[in-house]
KOLMIMAR-579357 format. One line per 3 residues: number of its first residue (from 1); their letters; for each residue x, y, z of N, C-alpha, C, CB. Coordinates in nm, 2 decimals. Glycine has a CB too. Layout:
<atoms>
NUM> A> X:Y:Z:X:Y:Z:X:Y:Z:X:Y:Z | ...;
</atoms>
This chain:
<atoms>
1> XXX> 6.01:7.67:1.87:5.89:7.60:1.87:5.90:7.48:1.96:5.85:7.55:1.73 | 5.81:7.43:2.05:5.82:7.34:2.17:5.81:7.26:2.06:5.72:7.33:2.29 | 5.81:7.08:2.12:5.78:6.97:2.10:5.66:6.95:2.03:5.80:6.90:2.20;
4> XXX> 5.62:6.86:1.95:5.47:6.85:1.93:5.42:6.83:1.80:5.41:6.96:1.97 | 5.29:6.83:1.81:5.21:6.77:1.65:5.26:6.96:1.55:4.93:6.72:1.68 | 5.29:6.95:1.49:5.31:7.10:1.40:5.12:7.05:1.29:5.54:7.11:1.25;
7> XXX> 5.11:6.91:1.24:5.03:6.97:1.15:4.96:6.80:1.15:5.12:7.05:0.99 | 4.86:6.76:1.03:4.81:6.66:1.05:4.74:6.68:0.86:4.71:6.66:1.22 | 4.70:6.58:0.84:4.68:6.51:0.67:4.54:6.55:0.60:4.66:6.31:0.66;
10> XXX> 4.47:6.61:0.74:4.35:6.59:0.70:4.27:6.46:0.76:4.37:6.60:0.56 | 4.15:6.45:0.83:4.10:6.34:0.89:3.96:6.36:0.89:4.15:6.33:1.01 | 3.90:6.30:0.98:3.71:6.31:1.02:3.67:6.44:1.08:3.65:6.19:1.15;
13> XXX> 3.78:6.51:1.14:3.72:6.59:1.19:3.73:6.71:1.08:3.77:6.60:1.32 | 3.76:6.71:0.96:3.78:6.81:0.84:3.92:6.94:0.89:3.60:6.90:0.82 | 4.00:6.86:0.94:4.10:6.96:0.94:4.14:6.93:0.79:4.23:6.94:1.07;
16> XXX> 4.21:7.01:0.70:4.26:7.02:0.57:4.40:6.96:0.58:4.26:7.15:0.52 | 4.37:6.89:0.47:4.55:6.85:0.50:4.68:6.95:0.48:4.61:6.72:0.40 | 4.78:6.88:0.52:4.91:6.96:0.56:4.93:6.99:0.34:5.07:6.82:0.68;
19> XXX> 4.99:7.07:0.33:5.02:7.08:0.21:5.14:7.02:0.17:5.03:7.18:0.18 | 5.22:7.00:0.25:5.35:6.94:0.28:5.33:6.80:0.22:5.38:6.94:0.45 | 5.25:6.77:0.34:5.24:6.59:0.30:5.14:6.62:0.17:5.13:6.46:0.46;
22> XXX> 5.05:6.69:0.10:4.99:6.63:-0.03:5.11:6.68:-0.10:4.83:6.69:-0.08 | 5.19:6.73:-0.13:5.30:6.76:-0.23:5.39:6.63:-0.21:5.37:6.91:-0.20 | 5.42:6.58:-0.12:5.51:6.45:-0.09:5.43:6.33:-0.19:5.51:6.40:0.11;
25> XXX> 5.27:6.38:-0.14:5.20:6.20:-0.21:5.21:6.22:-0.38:4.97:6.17:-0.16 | 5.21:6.36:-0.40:5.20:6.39:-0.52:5.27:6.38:-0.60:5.18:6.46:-0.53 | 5.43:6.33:-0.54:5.55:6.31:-0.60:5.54:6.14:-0.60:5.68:6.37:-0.50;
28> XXX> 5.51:6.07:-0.49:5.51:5.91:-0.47:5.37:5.87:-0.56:5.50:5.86:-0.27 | 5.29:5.95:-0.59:5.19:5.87:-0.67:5.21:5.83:-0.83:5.06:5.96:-0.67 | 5.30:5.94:-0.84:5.40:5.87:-0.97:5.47:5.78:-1.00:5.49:5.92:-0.99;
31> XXX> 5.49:5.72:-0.85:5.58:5.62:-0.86:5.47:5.47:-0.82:5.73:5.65:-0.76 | 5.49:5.36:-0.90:5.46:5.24:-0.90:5.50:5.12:-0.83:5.47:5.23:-0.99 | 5.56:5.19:-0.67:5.61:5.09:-0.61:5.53:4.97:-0.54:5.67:5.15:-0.53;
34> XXX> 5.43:5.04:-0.49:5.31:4.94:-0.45:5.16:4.94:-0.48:5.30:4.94:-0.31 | 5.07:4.82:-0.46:4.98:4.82:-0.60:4.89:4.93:-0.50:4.88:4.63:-0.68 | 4.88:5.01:-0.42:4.81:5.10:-0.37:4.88:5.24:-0.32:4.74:5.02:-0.28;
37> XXX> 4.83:5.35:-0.39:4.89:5.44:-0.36:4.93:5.48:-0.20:4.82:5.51:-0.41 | 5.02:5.57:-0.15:5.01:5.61:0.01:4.93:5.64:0.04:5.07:5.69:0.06 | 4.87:5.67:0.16:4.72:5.72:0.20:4.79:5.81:0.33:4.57:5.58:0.25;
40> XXX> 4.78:5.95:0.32:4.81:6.02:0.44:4.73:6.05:0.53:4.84:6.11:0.43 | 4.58:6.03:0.50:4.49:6.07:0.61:4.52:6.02:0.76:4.35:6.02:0.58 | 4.55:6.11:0.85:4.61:6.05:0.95:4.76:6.06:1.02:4.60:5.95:0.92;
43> XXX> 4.79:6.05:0.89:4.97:6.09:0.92:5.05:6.26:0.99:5.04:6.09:0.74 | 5.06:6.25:1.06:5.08:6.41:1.11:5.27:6.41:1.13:4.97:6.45:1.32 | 5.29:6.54:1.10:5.39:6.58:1.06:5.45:6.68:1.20:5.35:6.64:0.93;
46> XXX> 5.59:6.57:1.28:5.59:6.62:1.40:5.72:6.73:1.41:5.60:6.50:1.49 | 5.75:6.77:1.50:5.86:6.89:1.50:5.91:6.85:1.67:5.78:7.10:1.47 | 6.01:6.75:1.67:6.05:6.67:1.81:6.19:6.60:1.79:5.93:6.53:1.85;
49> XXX> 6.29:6.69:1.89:6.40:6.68:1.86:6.48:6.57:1.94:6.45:6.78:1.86 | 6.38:6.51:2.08:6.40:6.44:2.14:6.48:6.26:2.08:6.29:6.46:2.19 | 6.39:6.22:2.04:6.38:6.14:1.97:6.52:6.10:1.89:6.29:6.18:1.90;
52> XXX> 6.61:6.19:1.81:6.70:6.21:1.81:6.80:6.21:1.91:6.70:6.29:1.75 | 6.82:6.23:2.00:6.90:6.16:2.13:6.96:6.06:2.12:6.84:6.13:2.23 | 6.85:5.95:2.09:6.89:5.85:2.05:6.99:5.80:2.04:6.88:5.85:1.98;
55> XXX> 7.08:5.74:2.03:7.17:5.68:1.97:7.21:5.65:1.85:7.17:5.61:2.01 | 7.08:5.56:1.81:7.03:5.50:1.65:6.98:5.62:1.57:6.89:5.38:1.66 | 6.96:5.72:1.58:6.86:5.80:1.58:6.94:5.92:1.49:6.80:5.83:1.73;
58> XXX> 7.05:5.93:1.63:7.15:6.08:1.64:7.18:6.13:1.50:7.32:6.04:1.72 | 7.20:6.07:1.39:7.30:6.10:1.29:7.13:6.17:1.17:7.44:5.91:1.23 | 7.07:6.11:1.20:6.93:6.14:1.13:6.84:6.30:1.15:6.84:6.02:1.18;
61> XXX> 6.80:6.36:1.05:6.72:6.48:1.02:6.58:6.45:1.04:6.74:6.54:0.89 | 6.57:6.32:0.98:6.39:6.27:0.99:6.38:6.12:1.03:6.29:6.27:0.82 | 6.26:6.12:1.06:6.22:5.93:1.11:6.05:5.85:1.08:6.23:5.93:1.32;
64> XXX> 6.02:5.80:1.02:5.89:5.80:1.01:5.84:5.66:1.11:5.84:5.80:0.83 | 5.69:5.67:1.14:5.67:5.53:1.22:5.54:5.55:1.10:5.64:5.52:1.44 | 5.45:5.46:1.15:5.35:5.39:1.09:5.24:5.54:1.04:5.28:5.25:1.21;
67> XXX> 5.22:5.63:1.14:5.15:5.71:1.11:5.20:5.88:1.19:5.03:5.64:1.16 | 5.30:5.86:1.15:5.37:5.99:1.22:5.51:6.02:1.16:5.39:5.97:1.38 | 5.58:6.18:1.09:5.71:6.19:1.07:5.78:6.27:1.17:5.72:6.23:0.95;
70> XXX> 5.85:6.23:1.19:5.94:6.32:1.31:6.05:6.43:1.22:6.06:6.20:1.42 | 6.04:6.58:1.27:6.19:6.64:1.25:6.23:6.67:1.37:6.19:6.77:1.16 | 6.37:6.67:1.33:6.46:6.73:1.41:6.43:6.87:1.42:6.58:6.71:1.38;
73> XXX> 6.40:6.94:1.35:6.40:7.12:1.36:6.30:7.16:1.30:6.54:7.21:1.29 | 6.24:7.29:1.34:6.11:7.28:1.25:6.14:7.35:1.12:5.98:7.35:1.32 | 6.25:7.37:1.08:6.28:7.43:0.91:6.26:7.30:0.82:6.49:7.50:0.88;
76> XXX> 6.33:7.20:0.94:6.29:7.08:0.83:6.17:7.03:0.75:6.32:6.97:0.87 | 6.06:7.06:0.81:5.95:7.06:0.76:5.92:7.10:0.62:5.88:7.12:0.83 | 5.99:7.22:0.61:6.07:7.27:0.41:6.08:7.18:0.38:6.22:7.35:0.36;
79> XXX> 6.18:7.09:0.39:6.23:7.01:0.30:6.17:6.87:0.24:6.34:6.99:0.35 | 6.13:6.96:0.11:6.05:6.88:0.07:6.10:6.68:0.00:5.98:7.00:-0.04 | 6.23:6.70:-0.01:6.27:6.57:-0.02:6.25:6.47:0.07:6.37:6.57:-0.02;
82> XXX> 6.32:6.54:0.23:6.32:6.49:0.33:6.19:6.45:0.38:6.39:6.56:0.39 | 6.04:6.50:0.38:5.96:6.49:0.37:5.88:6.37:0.24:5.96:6.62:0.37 | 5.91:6.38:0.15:5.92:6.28:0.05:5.98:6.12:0.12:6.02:6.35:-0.08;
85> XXX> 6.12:6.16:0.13:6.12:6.03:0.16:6.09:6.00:0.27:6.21:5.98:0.14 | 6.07:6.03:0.36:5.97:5.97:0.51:5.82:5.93:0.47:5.94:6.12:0.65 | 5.77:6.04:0.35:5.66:5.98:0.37:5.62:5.80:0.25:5.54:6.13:0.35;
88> XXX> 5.74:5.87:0.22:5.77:5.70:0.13:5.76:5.58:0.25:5.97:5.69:0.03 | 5.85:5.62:0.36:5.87:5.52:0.46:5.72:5.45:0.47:5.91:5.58:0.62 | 5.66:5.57:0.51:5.52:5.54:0.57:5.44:5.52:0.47:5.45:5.63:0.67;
91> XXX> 5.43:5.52:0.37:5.43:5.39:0.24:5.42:5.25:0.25:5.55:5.39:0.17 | 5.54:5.24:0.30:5.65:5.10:0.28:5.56:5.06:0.39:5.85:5.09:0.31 | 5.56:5.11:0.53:5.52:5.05:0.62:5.33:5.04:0.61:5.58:5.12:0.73;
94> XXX> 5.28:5.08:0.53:5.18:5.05:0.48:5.12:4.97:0.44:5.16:5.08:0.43 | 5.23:4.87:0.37:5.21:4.72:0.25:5.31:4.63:0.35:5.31:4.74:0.03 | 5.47:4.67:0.45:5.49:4.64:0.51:5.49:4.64:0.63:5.51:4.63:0.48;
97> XXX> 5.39:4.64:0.69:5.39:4.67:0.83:5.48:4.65:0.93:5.30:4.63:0.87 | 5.53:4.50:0.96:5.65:4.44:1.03:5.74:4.43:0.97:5.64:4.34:1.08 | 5.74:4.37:0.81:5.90:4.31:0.79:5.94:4.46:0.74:5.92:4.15:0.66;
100> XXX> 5.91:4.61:0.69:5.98:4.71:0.66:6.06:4.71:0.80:5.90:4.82:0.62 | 5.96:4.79:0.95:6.06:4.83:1.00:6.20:4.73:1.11:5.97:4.94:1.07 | 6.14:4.63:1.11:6.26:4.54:1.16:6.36:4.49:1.06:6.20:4.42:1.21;
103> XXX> 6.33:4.52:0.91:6.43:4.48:0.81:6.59:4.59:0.86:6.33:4.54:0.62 | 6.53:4.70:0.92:6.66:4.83:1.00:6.74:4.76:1.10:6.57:4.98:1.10 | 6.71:4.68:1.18:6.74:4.55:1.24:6.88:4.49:1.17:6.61:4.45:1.22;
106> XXX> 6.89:4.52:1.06:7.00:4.37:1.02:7.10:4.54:0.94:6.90:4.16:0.83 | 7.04:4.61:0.87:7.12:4.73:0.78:7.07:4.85:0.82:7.10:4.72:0.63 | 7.12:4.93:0.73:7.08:5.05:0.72:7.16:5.10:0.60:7.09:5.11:0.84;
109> XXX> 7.25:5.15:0.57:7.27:5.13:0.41:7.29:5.08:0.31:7.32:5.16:0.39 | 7.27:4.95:0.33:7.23:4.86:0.24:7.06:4.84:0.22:7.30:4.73:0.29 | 6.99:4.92:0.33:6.88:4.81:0.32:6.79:4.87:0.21:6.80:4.78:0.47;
112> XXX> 6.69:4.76:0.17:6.62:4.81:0.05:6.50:4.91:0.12:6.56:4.69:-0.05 | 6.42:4.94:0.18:6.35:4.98:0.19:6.43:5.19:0.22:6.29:4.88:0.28 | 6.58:5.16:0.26:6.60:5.27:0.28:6.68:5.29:0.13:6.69:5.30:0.42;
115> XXX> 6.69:5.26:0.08:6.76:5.28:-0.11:6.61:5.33:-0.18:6.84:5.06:-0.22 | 6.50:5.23:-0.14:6.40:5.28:-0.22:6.30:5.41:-0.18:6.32:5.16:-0.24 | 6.34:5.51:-0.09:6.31:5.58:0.02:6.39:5.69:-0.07:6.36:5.53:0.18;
118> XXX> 6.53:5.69:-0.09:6.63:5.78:-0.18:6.58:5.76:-0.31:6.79:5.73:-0.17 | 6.57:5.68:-0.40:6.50:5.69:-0.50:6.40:5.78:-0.55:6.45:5.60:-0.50 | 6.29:5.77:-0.45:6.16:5.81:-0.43:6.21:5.95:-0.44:6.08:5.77:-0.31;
121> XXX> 6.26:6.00:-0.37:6.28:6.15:-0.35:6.35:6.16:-0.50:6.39:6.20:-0.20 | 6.45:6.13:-0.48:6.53:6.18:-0.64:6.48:6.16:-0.78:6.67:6.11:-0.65 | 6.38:6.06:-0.80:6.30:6.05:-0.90:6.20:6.17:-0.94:6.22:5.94:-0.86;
124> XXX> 6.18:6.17:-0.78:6.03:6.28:-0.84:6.09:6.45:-0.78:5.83:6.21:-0.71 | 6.23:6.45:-0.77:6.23:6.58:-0.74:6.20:6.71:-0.82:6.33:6.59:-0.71 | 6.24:6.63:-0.95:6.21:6.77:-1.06:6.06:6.75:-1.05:6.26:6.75:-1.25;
127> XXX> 5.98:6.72:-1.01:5.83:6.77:-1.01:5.77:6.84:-0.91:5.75:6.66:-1.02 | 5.87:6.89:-0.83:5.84:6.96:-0.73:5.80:7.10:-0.79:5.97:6.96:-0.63 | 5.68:7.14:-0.74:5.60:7.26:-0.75:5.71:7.37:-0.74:5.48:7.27:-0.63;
130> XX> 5.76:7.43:-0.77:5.82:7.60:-0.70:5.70:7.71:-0.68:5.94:7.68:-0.83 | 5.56:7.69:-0.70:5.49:7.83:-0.70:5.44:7.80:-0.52:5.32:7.86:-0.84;
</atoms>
């Protein structure tokens, strides 16, 4: 699969959303982290391995920015954890817009926004659909 948008949340123009991302919100709406649920309209779900080159990047499977998740491979798109917690990111960066992603700036396994990212996923994994 080339580079590129694989899928998208659902938007104005009535594309349906990804199922992917409503099973991810469906796990994070459980959780009470911030006083407003995630909102994915918008968020598109990428399949770009470039990115990963990186340096900072290299050691990573997923990456989220403000309105976009990156995989490395397009199997990853399965994974519904990995998926979970990115779209937790883009959460975080929802309530925090600047101080989440420069908080990556000072840590990265320490930092809270990436502890509460692992959480998210492992909290709500047993509620993952299997049908």
């Amino acid at each position: 699969m080339a580079d590129g948008v694989v899928t998208s949340a659902g938007d104005a123009t009535g594309r349906p959303a990804d199922p992917r991302l409503v099973a991810a919100k469906q796990r994070l709406d459980q959780l009470a982290y911030y006083p407003r649920p995630v909102r994915i309209d918008g968020v598109r779900l990428l399949v770009s391995p470039w990115p990963f080159k990186l340096p900072w990047l290299r050691r990573f499977d997923g990456w989220a920015t403000h309105r976009a998740i990156f995989v490395r491979r397009p199997e990853l798109l399965d994974d519904a954890d990995l998926v979970c917690h990115e779209l937790c990111h883009v959460w975080q960066m929802q309530h925090r817009p600047l101080r989440m992603p420069l908080s990556y700036a000072l840590t990265y396994e320490t930092n809270p926004y990436e502890l509460q990212a692992r959480r998210a996923a492992a909290a709500t994994r047993s509620t993952v659909s299997t049908s």
